[in-house]
PABAGU-547755 format. One line per field, with one value per residue: x, y, z of N, C-alpha, C, O, CB in turn; residue number from 0. Coordinates in nm, 3 decimals, always signed. Each point is the difference from the previous one (the first is absolute). Last residue first. Glycine has a CB too. Layout:
BEGIN
n_xx: X:...
n_yy: Y:...
n_zz: Z:...
ca_xx: X:...
ca_yy: Y:...
ca_zz: Z:...
c_xx: X:...
c_yy: Y:...
c_zz: Z:...
o_xx: X:...
o_yy: Y:...
o_zz: Z:...
cb_xx: X:...
cb_yy: Y:...
cb_zz: Z:...
n: NUM:...
! end
This chain:
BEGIN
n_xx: +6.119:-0.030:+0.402:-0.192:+0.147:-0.252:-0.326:+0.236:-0.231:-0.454:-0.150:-0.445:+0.101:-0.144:+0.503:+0.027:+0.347:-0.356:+0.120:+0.120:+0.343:+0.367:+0.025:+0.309:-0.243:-0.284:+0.481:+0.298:-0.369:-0.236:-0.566:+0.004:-0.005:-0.152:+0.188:-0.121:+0.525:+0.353:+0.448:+0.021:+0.550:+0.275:-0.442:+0.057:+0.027:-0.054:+0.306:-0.219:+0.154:+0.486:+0.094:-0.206:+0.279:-0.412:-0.052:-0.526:-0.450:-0.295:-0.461:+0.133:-0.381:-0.005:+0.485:+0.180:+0.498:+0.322:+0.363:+0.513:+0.037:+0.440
n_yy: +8.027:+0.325:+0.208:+0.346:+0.078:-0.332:+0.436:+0.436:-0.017:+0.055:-0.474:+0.009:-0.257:+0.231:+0.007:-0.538:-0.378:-0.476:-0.270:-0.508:+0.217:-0.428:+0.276:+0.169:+0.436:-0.361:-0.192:+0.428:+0.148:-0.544:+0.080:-0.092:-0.359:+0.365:-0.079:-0.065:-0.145:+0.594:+0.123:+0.424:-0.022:-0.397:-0.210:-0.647:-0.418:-0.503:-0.313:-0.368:+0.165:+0.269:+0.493:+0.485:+0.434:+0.303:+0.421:+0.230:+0.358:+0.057:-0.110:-0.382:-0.486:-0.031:+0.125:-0.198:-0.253:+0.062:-0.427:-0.161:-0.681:-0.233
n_zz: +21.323:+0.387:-0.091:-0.272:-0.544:-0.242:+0.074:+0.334:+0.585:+0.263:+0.116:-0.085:-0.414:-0.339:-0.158:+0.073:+0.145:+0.077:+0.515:+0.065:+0.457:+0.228:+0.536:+0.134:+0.050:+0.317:+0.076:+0.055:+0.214:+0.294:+0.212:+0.533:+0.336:+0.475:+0.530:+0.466:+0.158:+0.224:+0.163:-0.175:-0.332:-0.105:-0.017:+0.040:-0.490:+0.124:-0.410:-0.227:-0.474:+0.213:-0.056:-0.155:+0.083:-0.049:-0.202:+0.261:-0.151:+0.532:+0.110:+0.310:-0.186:-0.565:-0.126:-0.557:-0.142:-0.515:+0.111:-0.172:-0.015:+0.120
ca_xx: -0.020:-0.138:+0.045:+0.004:+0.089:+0.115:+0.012:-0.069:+0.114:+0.019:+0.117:-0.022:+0.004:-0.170:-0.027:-0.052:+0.029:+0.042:-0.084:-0.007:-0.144:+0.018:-0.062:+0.065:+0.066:-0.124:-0.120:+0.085:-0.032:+0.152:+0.091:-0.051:+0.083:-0.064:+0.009:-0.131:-0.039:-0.172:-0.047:-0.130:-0.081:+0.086:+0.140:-0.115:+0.051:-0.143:+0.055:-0.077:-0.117:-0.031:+0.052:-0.066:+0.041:+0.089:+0.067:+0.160:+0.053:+0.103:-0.019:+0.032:-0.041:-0.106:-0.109:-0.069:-0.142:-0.032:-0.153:-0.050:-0.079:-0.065
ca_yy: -0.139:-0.077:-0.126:-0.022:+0.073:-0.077:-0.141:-0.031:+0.010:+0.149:+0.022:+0.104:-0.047:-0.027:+0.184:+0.101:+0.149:+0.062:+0.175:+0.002:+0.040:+0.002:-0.025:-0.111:+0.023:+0.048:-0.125:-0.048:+0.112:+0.029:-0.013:+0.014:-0.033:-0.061:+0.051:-0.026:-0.116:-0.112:-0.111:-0.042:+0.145:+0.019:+0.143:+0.117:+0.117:+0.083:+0.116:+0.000:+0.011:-0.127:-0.146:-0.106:-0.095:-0.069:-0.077:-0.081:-0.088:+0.035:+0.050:+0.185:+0.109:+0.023:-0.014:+0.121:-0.043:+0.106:+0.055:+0.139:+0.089:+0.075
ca_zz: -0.129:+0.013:+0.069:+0.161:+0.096:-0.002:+0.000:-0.131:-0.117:-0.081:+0.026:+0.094:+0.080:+0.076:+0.013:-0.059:+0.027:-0.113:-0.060:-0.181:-0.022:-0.159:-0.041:-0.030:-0.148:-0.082:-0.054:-0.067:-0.153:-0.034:-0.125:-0.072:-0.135:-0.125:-0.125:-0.094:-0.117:-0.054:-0.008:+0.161:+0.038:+0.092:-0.057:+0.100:+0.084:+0.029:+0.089:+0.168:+0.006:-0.070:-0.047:+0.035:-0.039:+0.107:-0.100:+0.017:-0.119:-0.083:-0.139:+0.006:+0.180:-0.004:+0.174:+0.034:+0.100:+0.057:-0.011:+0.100:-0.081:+0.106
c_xx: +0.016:-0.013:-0.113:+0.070:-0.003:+0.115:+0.135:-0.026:-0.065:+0.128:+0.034:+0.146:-0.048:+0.031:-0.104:+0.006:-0.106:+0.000:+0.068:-0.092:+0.006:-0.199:-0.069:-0.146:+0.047:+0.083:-0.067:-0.117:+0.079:-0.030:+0.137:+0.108:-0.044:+0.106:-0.035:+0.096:-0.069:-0.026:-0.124:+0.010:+0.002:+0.061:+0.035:+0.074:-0.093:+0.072:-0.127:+0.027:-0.035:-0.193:-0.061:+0.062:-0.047:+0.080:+0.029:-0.046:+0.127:+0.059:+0.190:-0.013:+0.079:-0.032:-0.086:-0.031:+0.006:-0.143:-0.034:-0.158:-0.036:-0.052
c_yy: -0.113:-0.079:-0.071:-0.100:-0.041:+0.052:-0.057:-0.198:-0.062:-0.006:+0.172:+0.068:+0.105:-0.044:+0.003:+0.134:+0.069:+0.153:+0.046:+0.119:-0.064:+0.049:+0.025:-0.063:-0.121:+0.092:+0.075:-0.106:-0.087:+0.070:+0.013:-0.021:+0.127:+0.019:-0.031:+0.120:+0.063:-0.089:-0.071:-0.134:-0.072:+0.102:+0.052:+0.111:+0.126:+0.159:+0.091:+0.084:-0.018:-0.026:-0.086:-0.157:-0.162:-0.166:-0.128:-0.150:-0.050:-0.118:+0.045:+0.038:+0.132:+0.041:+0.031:-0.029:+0.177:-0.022:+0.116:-0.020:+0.142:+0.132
c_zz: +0.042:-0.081:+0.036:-0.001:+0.153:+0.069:-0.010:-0.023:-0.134:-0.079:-0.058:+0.015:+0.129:+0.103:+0.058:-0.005:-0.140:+0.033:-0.120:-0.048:-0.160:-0.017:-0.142:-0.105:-0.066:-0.120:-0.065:-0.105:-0.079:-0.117:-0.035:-0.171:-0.112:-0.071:-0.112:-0.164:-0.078:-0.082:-0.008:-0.006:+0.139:+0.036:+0.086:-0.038:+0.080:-0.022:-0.024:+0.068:+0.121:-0.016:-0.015:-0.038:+0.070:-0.052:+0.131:-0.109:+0.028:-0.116:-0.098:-0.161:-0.007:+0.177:+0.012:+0.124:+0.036:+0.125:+0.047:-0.066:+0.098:-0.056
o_xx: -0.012:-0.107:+0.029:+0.094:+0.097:+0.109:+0.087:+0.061:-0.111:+0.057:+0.045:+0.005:-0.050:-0.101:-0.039:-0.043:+0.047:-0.107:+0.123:-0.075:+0.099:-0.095:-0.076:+0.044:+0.042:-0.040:-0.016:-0.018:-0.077:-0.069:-0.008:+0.116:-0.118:+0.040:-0.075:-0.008:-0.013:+0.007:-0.064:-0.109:+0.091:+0.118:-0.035:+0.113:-0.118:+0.064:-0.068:-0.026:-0.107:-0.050:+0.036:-0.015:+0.033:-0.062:+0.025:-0.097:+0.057:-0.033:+0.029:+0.009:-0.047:-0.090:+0.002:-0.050:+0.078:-0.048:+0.058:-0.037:-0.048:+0.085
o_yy: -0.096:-0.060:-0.084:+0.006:+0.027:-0.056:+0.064:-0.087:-0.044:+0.103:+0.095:+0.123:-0.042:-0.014:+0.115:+0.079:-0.013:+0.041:+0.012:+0.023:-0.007:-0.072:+0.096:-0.094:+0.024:-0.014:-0.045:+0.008:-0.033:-0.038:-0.063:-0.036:-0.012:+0.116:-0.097:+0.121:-0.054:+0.051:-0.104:-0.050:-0.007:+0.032:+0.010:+0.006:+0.022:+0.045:+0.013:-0.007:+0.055:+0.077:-0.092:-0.072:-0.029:-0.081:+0.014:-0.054:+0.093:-0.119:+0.056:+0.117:+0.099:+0.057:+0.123:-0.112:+0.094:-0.114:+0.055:-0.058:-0.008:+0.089
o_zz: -0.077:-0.016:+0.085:+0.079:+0.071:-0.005:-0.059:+0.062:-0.031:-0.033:+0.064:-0.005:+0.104:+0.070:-0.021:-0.084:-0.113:+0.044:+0.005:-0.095:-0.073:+0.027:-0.004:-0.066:-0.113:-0.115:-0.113:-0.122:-0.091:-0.095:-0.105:-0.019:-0.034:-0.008:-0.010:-0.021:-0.110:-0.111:+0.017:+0.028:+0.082:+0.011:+0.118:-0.049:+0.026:+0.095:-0.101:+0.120:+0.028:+0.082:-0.073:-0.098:+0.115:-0.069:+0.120:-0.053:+0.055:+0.010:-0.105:-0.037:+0.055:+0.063:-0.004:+0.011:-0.008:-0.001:+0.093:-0.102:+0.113:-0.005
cb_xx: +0.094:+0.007:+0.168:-0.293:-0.130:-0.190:-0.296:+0.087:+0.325:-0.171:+0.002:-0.214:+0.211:-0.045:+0.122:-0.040:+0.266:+0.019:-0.168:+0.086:-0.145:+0.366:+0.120:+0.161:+0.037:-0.169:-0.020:+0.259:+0.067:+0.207:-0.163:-0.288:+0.111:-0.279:+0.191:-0.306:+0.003:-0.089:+0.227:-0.108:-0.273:-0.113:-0.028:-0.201:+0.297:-0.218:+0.357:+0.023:+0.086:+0.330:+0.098:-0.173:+0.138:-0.136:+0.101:+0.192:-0.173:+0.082:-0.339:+0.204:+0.045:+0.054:+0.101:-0.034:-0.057:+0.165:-0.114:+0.294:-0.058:+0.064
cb_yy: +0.198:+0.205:+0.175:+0.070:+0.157:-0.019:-0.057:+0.363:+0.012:+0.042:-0.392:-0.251:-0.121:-0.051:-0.016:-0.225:-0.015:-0.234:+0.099:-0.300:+0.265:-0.188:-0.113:+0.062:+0.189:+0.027:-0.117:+0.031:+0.314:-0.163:+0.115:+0.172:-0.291:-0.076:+0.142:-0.142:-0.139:+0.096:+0.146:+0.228:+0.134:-0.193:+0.074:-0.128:-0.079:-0.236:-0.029:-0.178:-0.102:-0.186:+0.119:+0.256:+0.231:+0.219:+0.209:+0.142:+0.030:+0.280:+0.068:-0.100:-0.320:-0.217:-0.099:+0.180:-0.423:+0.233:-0.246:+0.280:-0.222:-0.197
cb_zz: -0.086:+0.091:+0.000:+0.008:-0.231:-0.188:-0.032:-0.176:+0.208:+0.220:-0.074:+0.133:-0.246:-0.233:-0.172:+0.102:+0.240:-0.196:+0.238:+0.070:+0.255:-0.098:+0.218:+0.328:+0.183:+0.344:+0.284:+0.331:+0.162:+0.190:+0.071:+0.245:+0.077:+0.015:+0.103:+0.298:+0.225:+0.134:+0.051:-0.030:-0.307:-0.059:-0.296:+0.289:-0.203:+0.123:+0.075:-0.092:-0.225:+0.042:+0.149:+0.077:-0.179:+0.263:-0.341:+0.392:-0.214:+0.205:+0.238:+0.267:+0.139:-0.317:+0.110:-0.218:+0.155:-0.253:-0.080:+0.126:-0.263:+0.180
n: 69:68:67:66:65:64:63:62:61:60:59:58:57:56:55:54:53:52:51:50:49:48:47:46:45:44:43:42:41:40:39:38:37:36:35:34:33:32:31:30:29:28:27:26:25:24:23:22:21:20:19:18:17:16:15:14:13:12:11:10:9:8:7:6:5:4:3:2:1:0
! end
C-alpha cells in the first residue's frame, strides 16, 4: 500500500495519501476534491543514477568531483 504525494488543483494544496488500491479514486483531503494530480516523490528523483561527469561547469561552485554529480 504505497503513500503518494498529489497536488489539488481546486485549492492548490499538496498532501500525502495512502493508496490501497488502483481503483481507488482519491480526493484531498483539504476540499475533497477529485481533481488531483499524482506528483513525483523527492525520494524517486534523489533515488536517480545521473552519468553526469562532475567538471567544475556544473554551476554548483565546488571544486570538481565535490558535488556529487558524478
Amino acid at each position: 500500500m504505497p503513500l503518494f504525494d498529489f497536488h489539488c488543483a481546486a485549492c492548490g494544496k499538496d498532501f500525502e495519501l495512502l493508496v490501497r488500491s488502483s481503483k481507488e479514486k482519491p480526493a484531498c483531503t483539504h476540499c475533497a476534491s477529485e481533481q488531483v494530480e499524482k506528483q513525483l516523490a523527492l525520494v524517486a528523483v534523489k533515488g536517480l543514477k545521473s552519468d553526469h561527469v562532475h567538471s567544475g561547469s556544473c554551476g554548483c561552485g565546488k571544486a570538481p568531483g565535490s558535488c556529487g554529480a558524478n
